[in-house]
N, C-alpha and C positions, 0 to 999 in steps of 0.2 A: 177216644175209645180205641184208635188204633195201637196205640202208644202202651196203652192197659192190657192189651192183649199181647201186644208183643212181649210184655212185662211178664205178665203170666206163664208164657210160653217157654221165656226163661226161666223161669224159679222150678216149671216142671221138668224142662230137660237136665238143669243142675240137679236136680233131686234125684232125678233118672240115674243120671251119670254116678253118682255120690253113691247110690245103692246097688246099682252094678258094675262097678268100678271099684269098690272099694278097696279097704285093704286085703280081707279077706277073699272077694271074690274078682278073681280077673278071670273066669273062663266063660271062652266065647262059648260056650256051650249052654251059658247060664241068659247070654244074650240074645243067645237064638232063642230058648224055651220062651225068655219073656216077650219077647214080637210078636211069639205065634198065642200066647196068651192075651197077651193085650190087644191081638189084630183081632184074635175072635170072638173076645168081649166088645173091643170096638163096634166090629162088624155088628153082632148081636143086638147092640142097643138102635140101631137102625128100624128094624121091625117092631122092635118093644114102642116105642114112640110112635109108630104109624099106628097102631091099635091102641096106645091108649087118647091121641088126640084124631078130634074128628080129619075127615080125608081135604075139607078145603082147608085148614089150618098146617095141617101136613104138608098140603102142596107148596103154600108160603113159606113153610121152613125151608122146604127143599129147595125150593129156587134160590132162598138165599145163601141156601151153605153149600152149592153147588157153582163152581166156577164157569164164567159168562166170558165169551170174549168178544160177546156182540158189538156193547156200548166203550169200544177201544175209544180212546181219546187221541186224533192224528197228532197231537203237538205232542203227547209223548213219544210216540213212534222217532220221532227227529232227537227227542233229549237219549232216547237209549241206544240211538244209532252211532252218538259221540263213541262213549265207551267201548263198542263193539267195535269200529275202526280202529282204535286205541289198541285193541288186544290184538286186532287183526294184525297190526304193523309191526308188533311188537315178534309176531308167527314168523315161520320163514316163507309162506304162502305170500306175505301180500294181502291186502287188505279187499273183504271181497268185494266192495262196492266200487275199486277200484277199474277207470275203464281201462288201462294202460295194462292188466293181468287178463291176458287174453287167455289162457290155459286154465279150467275148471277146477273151482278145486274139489282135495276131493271129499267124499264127505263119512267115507267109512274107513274104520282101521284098516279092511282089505284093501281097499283102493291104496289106500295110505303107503303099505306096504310093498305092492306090485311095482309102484310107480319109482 
């Protein structure tokens, strides 16, 4: 199922891309109208589906299409920490779970820039 979505997911952003992108049309201004169009159709079908299905049916969708990060899995926490030290070493910060970088780093462009 995840696979079928991901599937989808692309065939819609290609399609996206292909129609506002085209030959004819490369203005960002054509890219902005369609977000704010599509985000308020998005947005809109929200309510539309709460009134047409009853409220505890509602609520089970909501839970499901609503991001959780209660039930975290600990063994993933360890596989995505590889990758993240990887990027980290690659910084000129230092890797941050490193204990040997005694100086914080820092975590916004101001900071970034002061320093």
């Amino acid at each position: 199922m995840f696979f079928l979505n991901v599937g989808v997911m692309l065939l819609v952003a290609s399609a996206l891309t292909a129609v506002l992108f085209g030959k004819r049309n490369k203005s960002v201004y054509v890219v902005v109208l369609s977000g704010l169009v599509l985000g308020a159709v998005l947005r809109s079908l929200s309510p539309l589906i709460a009134r047409v299905l009853d409220p505890s049916s509602f609520m089970v969708l909501q839970d499901n299409l609503f991001a959780s990060f209660t039930p975290v899995n600990p063994q993933l926490i360890w596989l995505c920490a590889v990758p993240l030290c990887a990027n980290c070493n690659s910084s000129t910060q230092g890797c941050c779970l490193d204990k040997r970088n005694r100086e914080p780093v820092p975590l916004t462009l101001a900071e970034r820039v002061a320093s």
